[in-house]
N, C-alpha and C positions, 0 to 999 in steps of 0.2 A: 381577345388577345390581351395578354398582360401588360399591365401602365409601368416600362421596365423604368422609367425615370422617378416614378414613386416607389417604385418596389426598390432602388439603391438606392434612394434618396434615406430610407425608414430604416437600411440595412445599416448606417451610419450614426445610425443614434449614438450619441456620448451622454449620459446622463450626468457626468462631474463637471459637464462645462453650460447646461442647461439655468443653474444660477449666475455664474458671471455674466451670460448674454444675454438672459432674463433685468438682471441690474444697468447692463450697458443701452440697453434698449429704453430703458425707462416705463418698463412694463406694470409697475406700479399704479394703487388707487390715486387718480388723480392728474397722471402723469399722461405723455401724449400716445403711450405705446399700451395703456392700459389694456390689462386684458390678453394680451398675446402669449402665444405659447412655443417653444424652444422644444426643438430637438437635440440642442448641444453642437451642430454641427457649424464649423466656421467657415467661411468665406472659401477658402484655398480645395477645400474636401467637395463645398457645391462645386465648385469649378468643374473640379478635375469629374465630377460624376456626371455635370449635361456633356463634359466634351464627351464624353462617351457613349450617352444616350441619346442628343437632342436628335438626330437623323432615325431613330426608332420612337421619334413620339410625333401622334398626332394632336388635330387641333383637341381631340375630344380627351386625350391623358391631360395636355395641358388646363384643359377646364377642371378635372378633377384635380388636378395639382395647385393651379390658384387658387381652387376653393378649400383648400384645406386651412384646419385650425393652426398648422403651424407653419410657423416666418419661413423656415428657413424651405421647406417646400413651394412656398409662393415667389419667393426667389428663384428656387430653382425651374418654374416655369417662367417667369418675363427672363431668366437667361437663354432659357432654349429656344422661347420666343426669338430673342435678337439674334441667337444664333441662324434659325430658320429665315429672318428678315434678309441679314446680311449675304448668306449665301444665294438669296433668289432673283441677285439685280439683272439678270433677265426673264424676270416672269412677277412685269406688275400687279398683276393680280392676284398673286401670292403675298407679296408685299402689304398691298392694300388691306387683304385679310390680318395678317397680322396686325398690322394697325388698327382695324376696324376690333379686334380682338383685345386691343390691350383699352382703348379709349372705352371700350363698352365694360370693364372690370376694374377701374380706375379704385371702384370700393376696395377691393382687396391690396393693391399697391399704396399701403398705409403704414408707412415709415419712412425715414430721412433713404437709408439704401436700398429701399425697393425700386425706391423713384430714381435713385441717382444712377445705379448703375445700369438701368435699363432706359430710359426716356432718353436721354440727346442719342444714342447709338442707334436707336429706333424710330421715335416720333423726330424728332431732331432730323436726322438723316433723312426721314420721308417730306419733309418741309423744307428743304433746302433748297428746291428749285420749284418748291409753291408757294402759294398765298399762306402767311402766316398767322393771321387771324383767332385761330384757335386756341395760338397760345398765350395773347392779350386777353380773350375770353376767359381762359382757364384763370390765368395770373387774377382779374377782375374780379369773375364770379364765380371760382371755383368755389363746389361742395364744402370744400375741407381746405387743411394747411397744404396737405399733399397733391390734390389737384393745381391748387397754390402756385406749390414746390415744381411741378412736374413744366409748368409754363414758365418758369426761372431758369429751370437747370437745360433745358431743351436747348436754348438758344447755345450751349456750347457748343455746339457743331458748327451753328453758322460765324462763332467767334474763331475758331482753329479755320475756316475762310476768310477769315477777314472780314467777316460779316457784320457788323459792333450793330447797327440799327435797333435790330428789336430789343435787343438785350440791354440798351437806353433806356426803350422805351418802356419797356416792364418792368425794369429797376424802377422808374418814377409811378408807377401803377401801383408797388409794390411797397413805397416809400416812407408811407408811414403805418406800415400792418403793424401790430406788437407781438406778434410772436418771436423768438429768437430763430425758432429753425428758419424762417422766411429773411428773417433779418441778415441772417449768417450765409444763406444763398442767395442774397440779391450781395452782397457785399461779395461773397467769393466770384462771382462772374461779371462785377465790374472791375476787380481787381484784373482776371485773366483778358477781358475787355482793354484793360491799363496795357497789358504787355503788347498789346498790339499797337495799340495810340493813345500812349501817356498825356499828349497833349489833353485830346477829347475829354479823359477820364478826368482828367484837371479843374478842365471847364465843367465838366457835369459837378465837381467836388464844390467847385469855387462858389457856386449858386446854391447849393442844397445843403453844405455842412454844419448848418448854424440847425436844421431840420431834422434828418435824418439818425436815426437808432442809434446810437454810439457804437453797440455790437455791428450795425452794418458798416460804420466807416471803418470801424477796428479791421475790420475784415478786408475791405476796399484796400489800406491804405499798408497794408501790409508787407508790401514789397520796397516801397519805399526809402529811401535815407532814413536813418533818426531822425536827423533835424526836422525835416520836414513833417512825420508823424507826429511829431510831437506840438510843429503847428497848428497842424490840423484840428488834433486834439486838442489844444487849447483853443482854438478858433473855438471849437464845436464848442466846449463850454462856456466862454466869452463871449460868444454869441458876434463874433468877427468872422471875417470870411480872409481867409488868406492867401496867396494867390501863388501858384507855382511858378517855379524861374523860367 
């Protein structure tokens, strides 16, 4: 049977737009996307192509799909993924699969949007009402930035609950990695942490900003008054800690 999610996925090639997303990616020697390869296709075009495939693919098209050479194909299987997750909230054991299917190919979800737009809607969602564990492990000892990245960004589900806990606690696990992609996702989900309970995110600020990456407070503190960023920011370099009103 034909893998009809790769066969439109390939039917969309843009070859003029394969350098810009090649650049935007940082696919470059050296760089964290090195090595990857573009079909030209943007975000809006996969969309609209799993909503119309993901219910004609199986688990075995998606293996062929994450395993391919290029992004935007590997994208388009952890979408169809979440798609199939999402729709089978009676039948856990479908779910589990899926889960059990993206944790075991984590190699190939190796970029800042592979990870973002598939892990909280996915793993995120399936740890909501379990043990979380996995994704301090990942955060600790992940492989890579992106297994890293994928126990940072996960905890957004349980933040649009109300859930702030782990997304603390993985932020301080996280707290002094030096990479910026980490830095820039541990500071955007305590900022969206912030919108829930400004107070917390204060106190987490108030002890760590003399410490922590300046890109991740940039990120954190972003929502904020002027005034007050600019405290911050001079705290962080004064090496003072400042305290919110």
């Amino acid at each position: 049977m034909d893998n009809v999610l790769l066969t439109e996925m390939l039917s969309h090639a843009d070859p003029s737009q394969v350098e810009g997303l090649s650049r935007f990616f940082k696919t470059g020697p050296g760089q964290y996307g090195e090595g990857d390869k573009f079909l030209g296709i943007k975000v809006p075009v996969t969309r609209s192509v799993v909503k119309a495939c993901w219910r004609s693919s199986s688990f075995r098209d998606l293996e062929s799909c994450i395993s391919s050479a290029y992004h935007e194909v590997r994208l388009a299987a952890l979408l169809a993924l979440v798609e199939i997750f999402s729709h089978a909230k009676k039948d856990p054991f479908l779910r589990q699969r899926c889960v059990e299917f993206y944790l075991s190919h984590t190699d190939r979800i190796n970029n800042w949007d592979l990870v973002d737009l598939s892990c909280y809607p996915l793993l995120g969602e399936w740890l909501l009402d379990k043990d979380r564990t996995l994704l301090h492990d990942l955060a600790r000892d992940g492989k890579n930035i992106w297994e890293q990245r994928i126990g940072i960004v996960s905890t957004m589900t349980f933040v649009r609950h109300g859930q702030l806990d782990d997304t603390f606690a993985i932020a301080d696990i996280l707290l002094y990695h030096p990479h910026d992609l980490i830095q820039k996702a541990v500071g955007w989900l305590l900022r969206e942490a912030g919108k829930r309970d400004e107070a917390r995110l204060c106190a987490f600020l108030d002890s760590r900003c003399t410490s922590m990456p300046r890109t991740m407070l940039r990120y954190a503190i972003e929502k904020f008054p002027e005034d007050r960023r600019k405290s911050y920011l001079i705290a962080c370099s004064g090496n003072r800690r400042p305290r919110c009103p």
